[in-house]
C-alpha positions as CSV (number, residue, x, y, z in Angstrom):
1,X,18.1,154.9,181.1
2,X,20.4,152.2,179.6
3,X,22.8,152.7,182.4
4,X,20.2,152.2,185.2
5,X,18.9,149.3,184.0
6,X,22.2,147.4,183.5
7,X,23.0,148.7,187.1
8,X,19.5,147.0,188.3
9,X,20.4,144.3,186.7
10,X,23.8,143.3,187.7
11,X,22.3,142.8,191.1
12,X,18.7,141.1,189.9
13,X,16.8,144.1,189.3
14,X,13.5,143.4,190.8
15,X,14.2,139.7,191.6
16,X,16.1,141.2,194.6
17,X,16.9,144.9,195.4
18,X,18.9,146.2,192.5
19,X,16.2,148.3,191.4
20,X,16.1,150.1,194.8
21,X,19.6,150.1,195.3
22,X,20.2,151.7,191.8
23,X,16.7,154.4,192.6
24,X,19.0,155.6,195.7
25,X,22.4,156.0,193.8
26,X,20.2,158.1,191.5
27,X,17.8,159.7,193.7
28,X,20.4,160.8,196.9
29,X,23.6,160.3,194.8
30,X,24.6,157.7,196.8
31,X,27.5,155.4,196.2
32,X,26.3,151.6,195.7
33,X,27.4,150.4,199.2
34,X,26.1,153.3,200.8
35,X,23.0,152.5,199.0
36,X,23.2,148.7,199.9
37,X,23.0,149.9,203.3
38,X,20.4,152.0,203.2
39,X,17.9,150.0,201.7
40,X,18.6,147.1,203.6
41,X,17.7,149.1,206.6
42,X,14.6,149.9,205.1
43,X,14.1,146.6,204.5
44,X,15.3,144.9,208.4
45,X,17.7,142.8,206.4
46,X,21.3,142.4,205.6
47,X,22.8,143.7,202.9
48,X,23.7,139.8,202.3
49,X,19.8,139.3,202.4
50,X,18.6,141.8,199.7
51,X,20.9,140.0,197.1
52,X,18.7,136.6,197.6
53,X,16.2,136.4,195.4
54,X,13.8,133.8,197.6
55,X,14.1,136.7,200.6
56,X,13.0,139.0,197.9
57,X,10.4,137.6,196.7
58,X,8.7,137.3,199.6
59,X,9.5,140.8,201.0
60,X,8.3,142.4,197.8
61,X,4.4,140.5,197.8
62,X,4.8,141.7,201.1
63,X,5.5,145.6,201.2
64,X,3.6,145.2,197.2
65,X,6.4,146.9,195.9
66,X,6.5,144.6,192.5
67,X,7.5,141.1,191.7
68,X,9.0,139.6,188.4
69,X,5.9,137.3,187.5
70,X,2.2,139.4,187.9
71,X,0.3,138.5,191.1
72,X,-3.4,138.5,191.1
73,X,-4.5,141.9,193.1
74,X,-0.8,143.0,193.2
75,X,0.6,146.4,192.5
76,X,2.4,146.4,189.7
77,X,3.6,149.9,187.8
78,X,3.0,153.1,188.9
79,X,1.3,151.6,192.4
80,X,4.4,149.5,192.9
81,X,6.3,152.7,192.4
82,X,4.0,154.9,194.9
83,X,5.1,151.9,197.4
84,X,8.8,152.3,196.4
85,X,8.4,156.3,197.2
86,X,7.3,155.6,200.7
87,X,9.4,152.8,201.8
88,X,12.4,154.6,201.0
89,X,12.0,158.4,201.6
90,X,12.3,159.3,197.9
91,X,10.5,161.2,195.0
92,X,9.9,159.4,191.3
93,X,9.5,161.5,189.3
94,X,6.6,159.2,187.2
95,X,5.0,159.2,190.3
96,X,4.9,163.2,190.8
97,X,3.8,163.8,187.0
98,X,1.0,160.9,187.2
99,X,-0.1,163.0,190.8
100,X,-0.6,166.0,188.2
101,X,-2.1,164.2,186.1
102,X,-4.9,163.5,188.8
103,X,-4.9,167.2,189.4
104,X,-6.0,168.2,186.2
């Protein structure tokens, strides 16, 4: 996990798109520009775009796929994560054991 998160945060992590650049190089083994361009497509941006953190903030309140500071009413954890799943076609795999866990 080390590795992902320094990857996140070379590009700002949550305060722009590194976090969902670096889920797609893990999740579709996707190489980071590849990535780039696939979640700026799901996005409608630029790949220029999902590096600026004012554009990111915004977006994120919007789609309520987490921000850096807490939000009152805002998804934050696993709910921001559910959000993630949906926006970009992918499985996490917190998500799928905390859908068992409901199960049980």
């Amino acid at each position: 996990m080390d590795m992902a998160h320094m990857i996140a945060s070379g590009m700002g992590g949550i305060r722009t798109a590194g976090d969902l650049v670096a889920r797609m190089e893990y999740a579709k083994n996707m190489k980071i520009d590849k990535a780039k361009e696939y979640v700026a497509k799901k996005l409608g941006l630029s790949t220029l775009d999902i590096a600026d953190e004012h554009i990111m903030r915004d977006l994120r309140e919007e789609l309520k796929i987490g921000v850096v500071t807490g939000l009152p009413g805002a998804p934050r954890g696993i709910a921001a994560k559910m959000n993630i799943e949906k926006l970009l076609d992918i499985k996490i795999n917190s998500c799928e054991k905390f859908r068992q866990s409901l199960k049980n």
